[in-house]
C-alpha positions in Angstrom: -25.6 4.4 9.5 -27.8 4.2 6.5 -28.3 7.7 6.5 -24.3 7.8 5.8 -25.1 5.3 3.5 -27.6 7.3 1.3 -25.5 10.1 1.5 -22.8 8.3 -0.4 -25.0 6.5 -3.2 -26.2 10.1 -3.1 -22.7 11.4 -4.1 -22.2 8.9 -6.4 -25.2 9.4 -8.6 -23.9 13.5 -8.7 -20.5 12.8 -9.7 -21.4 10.2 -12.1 -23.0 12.8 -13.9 -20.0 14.8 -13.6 -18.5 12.7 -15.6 -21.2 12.9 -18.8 -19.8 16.5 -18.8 -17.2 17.3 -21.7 -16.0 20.3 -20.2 -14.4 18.4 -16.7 -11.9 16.4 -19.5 -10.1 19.7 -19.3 -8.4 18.9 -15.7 -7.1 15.1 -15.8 -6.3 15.2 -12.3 -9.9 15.6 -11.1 -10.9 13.1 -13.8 -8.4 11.0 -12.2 -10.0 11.9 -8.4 -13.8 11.5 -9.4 -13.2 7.8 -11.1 -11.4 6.4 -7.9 -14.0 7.7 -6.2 -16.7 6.2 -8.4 -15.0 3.1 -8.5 -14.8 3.2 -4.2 -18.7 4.0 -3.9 -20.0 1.5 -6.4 -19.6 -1.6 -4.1 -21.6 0.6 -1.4 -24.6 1.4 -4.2 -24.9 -2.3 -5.1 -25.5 -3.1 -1.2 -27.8 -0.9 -0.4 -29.6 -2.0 -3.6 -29.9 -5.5 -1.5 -30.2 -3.2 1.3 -33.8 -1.4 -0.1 -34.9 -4.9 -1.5 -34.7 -6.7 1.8 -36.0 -3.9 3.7 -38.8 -4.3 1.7 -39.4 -8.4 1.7 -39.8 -7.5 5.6 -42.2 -4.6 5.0 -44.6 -7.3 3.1 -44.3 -9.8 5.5 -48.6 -9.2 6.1 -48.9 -7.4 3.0 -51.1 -10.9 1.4 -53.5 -11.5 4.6 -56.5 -12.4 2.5 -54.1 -14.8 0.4 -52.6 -17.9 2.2 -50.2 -18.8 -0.1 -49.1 -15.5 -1.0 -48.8 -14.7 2.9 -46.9 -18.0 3.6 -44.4 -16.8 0.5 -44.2 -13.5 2.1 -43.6 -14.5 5.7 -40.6 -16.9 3.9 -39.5 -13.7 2.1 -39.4 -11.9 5.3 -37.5 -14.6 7.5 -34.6 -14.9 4.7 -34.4 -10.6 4.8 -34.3 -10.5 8.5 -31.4 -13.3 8.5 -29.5 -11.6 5.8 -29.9 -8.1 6.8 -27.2 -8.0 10.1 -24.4 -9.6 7.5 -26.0 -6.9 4.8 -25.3 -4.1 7.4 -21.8 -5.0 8.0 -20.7 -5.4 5.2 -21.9 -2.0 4.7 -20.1 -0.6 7.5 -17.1 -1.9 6.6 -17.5 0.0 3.1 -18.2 3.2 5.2 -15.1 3.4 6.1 -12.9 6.3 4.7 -10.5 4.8 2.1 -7.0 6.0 1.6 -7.4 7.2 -2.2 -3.3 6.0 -2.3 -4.7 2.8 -1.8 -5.0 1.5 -5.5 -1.6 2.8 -6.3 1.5 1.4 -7.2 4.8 1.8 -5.0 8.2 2.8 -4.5 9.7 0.5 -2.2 12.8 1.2 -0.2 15.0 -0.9 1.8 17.7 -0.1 4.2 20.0 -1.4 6.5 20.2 0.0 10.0 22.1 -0.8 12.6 23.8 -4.0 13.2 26.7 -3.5 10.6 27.0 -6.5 8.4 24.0 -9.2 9.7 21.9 -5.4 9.2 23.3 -5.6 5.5 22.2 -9.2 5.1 19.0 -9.3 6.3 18.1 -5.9 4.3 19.2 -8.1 1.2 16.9 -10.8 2.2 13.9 -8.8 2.7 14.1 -7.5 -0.7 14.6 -10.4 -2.4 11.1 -11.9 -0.3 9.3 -8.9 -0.9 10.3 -8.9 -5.1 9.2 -12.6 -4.5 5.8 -11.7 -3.1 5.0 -9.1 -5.9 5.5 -12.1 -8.3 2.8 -14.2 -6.5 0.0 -11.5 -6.9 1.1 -10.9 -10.8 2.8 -7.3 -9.9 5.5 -6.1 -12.2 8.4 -5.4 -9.9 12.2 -3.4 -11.2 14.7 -2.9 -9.5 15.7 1.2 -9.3 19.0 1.3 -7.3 21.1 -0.7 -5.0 24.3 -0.1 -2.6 25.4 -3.3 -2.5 27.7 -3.9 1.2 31.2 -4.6 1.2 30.9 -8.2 3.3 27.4 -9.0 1.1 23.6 -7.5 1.8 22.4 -4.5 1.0 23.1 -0.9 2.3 19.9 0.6 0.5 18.0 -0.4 -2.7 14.7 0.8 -4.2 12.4 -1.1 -6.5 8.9 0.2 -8.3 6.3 -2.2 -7.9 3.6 -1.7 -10.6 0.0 -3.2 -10.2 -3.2 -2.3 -8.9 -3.6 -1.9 -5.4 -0.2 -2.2 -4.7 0.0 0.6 -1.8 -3.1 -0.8 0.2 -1.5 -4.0 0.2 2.0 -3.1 1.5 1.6 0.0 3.3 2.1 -1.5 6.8 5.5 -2.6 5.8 6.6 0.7 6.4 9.0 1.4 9.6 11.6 0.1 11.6 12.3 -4.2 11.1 13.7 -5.6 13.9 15.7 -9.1 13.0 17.0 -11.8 16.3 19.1 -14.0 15.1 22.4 -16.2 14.8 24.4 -14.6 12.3 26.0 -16.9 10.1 29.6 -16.0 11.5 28.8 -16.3 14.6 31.1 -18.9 16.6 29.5 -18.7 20.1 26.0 -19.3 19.3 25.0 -15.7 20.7 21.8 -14.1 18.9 22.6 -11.0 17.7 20.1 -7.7 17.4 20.0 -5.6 13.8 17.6 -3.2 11.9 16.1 -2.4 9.0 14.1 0.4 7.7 11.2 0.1 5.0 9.6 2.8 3.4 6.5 1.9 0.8 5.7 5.3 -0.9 2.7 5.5 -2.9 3.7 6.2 -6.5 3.1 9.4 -7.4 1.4 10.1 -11.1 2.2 13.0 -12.6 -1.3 14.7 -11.9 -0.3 14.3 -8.4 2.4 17.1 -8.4 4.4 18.6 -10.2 7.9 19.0 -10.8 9.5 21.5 -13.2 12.1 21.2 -14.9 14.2 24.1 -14.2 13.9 22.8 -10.3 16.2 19.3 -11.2 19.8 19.2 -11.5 20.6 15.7 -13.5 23.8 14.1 -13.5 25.0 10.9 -15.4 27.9 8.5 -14.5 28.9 4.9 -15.1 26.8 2.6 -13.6 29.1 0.2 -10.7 28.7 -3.4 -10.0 27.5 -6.3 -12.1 26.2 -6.5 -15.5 29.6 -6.6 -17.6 31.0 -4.5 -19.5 28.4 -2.1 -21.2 27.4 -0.8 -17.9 30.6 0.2 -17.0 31.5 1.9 -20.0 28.6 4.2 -20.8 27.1 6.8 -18.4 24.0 5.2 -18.6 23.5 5.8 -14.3 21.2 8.7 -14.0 20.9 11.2 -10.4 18.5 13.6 -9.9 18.8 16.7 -7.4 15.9 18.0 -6.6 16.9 21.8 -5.7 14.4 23.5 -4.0 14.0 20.5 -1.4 17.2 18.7 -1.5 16.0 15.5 -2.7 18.1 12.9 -4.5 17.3 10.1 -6.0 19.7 7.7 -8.2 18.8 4.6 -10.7 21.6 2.1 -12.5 19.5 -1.0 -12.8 19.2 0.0 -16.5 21.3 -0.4 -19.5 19.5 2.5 -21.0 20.1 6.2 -19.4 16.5 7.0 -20.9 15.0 4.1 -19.1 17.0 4.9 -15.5 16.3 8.3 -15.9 12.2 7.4 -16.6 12.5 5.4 -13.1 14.7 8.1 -11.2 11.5 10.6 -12.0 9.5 8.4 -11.0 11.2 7.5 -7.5 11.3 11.9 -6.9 7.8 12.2 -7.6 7.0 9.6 -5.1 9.2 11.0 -2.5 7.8 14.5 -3.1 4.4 13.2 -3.3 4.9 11.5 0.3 6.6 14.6 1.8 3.8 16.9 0.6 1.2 14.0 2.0 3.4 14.4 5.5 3.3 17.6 5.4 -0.4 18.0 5.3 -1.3 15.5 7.7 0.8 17.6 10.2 -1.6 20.6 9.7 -3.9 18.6 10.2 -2.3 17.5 13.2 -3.4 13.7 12.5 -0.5 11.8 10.7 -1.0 9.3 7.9 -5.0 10.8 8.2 -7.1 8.0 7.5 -4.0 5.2 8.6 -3.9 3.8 11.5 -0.2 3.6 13.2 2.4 6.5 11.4 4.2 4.7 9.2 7.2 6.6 10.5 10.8 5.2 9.7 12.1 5.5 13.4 8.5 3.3 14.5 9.8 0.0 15.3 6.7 -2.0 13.7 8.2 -5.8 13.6 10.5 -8.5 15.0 11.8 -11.4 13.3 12.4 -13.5 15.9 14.6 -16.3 14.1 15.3 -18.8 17.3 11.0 -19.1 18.4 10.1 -19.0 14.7 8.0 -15.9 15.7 7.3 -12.7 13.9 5.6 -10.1 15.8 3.8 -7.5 14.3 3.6 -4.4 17.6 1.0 -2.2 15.9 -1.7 -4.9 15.7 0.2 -7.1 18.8 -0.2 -10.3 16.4 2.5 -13.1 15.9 3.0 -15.3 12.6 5.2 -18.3 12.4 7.5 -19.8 9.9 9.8 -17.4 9.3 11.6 -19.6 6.5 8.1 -19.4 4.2 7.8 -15.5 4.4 11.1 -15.0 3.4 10.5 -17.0 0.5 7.7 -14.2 -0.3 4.7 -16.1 1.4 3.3 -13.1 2.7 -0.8 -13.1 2.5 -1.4 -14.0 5.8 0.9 -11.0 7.3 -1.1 -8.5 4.4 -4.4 -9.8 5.1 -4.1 -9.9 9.1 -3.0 -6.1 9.1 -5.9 -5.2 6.5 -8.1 -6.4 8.9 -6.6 -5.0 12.0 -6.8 -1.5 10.1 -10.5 -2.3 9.3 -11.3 -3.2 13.1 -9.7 0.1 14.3 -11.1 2.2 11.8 -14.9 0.6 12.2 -14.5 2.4 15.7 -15.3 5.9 14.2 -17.9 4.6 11.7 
C-alpha cells in the first residue's frame, strides 16, 4: 500500500510543477483537471509526511543505547508511532481510494413523479421542497429551473441547480427510483397506497467539460405559466432549448428575465449532455458509473419511505433510518453520511 502511496505524492510533486509552467494556461480544461487533482492528492502528501516521521520515531527506538535518557525518550517516541501508525495507515487507505473527479461539483437536480397518479404528484413535491431545505442547511445556493406543477397539487417534474462545493459527492446516491408507503391524504379506508418517484442528480457540467455549439441549439421563447402575476405571463421571458443532434430539451420559467432562464436552461443541457457522454463511456468500458458503487440508473429502485413503521430503507447499502417527518423537513446528514461511508467500505475492497 505505501508503495501506492509514494506513487501518488510522487504524481503530485510532477504536476505541481506543471502548473509553474506558463505555456499549460493555454488549455483551461486541463488547468481545471490538474488542480482537482492537486487539491485530491494533498491530504495523501500531508499523511505520509506523518507517515515518514513515525516510521522513523520507531527506527530510533535503540538509536541512543549509550544515553539513558535519550533511550528512555526514544523508546517513548517509538511506543506513541507504533500506536498511531495502524489509524495513520487507514486513514491512508481510505485516501487511496479513486475519487470521482464529479465529486466537488455542483448539480442539476431533477425530480419526477412516477407512478401512483396524484399521491406520486404529491410526494415528488415534497421531496423537492426537503431536498431545497437540505441545500440551505450546508450554505448551498439552490434555484429553481422548471416545474410542471399537477393538476390535483404535487409536482409532475421540476429541476433546480444546486451551487456549492461538493455538491455531487454529497447527493449522488439520491439518484434512482423512490419508493413512498403511505396513507394518502384522501384516502377514506385507511388502505396504504404504493407510488414512485424518480431522482436524477447530474453533475454540473462547466463549460470546459463539453461543448455545445451554437448552430446545434434550436431556442424557443414563450410566456411563462403559473404563479408570479402578471409580468410573467405577459412577456416571453420562458426560454426551451432543442438540442438537435441528440434530441435533448430542456425548459426554464422560474425567471423573470429570459437572459437569466436562458443562462440556467444552458446550464441544465450541458449537464444532461455531460452525464449522457459520462454513460456513454462507462458502457465501453463496460463498468457503469466507473468508480460508483450501485448505477445510479433511473429505473433502480434505491429507497422506500415507509410512512406507517417510520422506516426508510436505503436497498443499495440494506440500511434503515427513522423519522421520516425530520428528513422531509431537510434533515438529511445522517442518510448522506451513512451512504458515503457505505461507498467508502465497498470501494476499500479493491484498494
Amino acid at each position: 500500500m505505501i508503495d501506492k502511496v509514494k506513487a501518488q505524492v510522487e504524481e503530485l510533486g510532477t504536476i505541481r510543477k506543471k502548473m509553474e509552467d506558463p505555456s499549460i494556461y493555454g488549455d483551461q480544461k486541463e488547468v481545471t483537471r490538474i488542480a482537482r487533482r492537486i487539491k485530491q492528492l494533498e491530504p495523501l502528501k500531508a499523511l505520509y509526511d506523518q507517515y515518514l516521521a513515525l516510521e522513523q520515531a520507531i527506527k530510533d527506538e535503540n538509536a541512543f543505547a549509550g544515553d539513558a535518557e535519550l533511550a528512555a525518550m526514544a523508546k517513548e517516541e517509538a511506543e506513541k508511532a507504533k500506536l498511531q501508525m495502524p489509524l495513520l495507515m487507514e486513514k491512508m487507505k481510505r485516501l487511496l481510494i479513486p475519487r470521482n473527479p464529479d465529486d466537488e461539483k455542483s448539480v442539476i437536480l431533477e425530480v419526477r413523479a412516477g407512478a401512483g397518479g396524484e399521491e406520486a404528484a404529491l410526494f415528488a413535491a415534497e421531496q423537492l421542497k426537503m431536498y431545497l431545505r437540505y441545500a440551505e442547511t450546508r450554505g448551498w445556493k439552490a434555484e429553481l429551473m422548471d416545474v410542471s406543477e399537477a393538476d390535483a397539487g404535487g409536482v409532475k417534474e421540476a429541476s433546480a441547480r444546486i451551487e456549492g462545493a461538493g455538491v455531487y459527492g454529497e447527493l449522488k446516491f439520491e439518484s434512482g427510483v423512490h419508493r413512498v408507503q403511505r396513507i394518502p391524504a384522501t384516502e377514506s379506508k385507511g388502505r396504504v397506497h404504493t407510488s414512485t418517484t424518480t431522482i436524477a442528480i447530474l453533475p454540473e457540467a462547466e463549460e470546459v467539460d463539453i461543448e455545445v455549439r451554437q448552430q446545434d441549439l434550436k431556442i424557443d421563447t414563450y410566456r411563462s405559466g403559473g404563479a408570479g402575476g402578471q409580468h410573467v405571463n405577459k412577456t416571453d421571458s420562458a426560454v426551451r432549448i432543442t438540442h438537435l443532434p441528440s434530441g435533448v430539451v430542456v425548459a426554464c420559467q422560474t425567471e423573470r428575465s429570459q437572459q437569466k432562464n436562458r443562462v440556467l436552461a444552458m446550464s441544465l443541457l450541458r449537464s444532461r449532455l455531460y452525464a449522457a457522454e459520462q454513460e456513454r463511456l462507462a458502457k465501453e468500458r463496460t463498468d457503469l458509473r466507473a468508480g460508483q458503487v450501485g448505477t445510479g440508473d433511473r429505473s433502480e429502485k434505491v429507497r422506500t419511505y415507509n410512512f406507517p413503521q417510520d422506516r426508510i430503507t436505503d436497498h443499495r447499502a440494506n440500511i434503515n433510518f427513522s423519522n421520516i417527518p425530520a428528513i422531509m423537513l431537510g434533515k438529511l446528514d445522517d442518510i448522506v453520511e451513512a451512504m458515503k461511508k457505505w461507498e467508502e467500505d465497498e470501494l476499500l475492497k479493491n484498494v
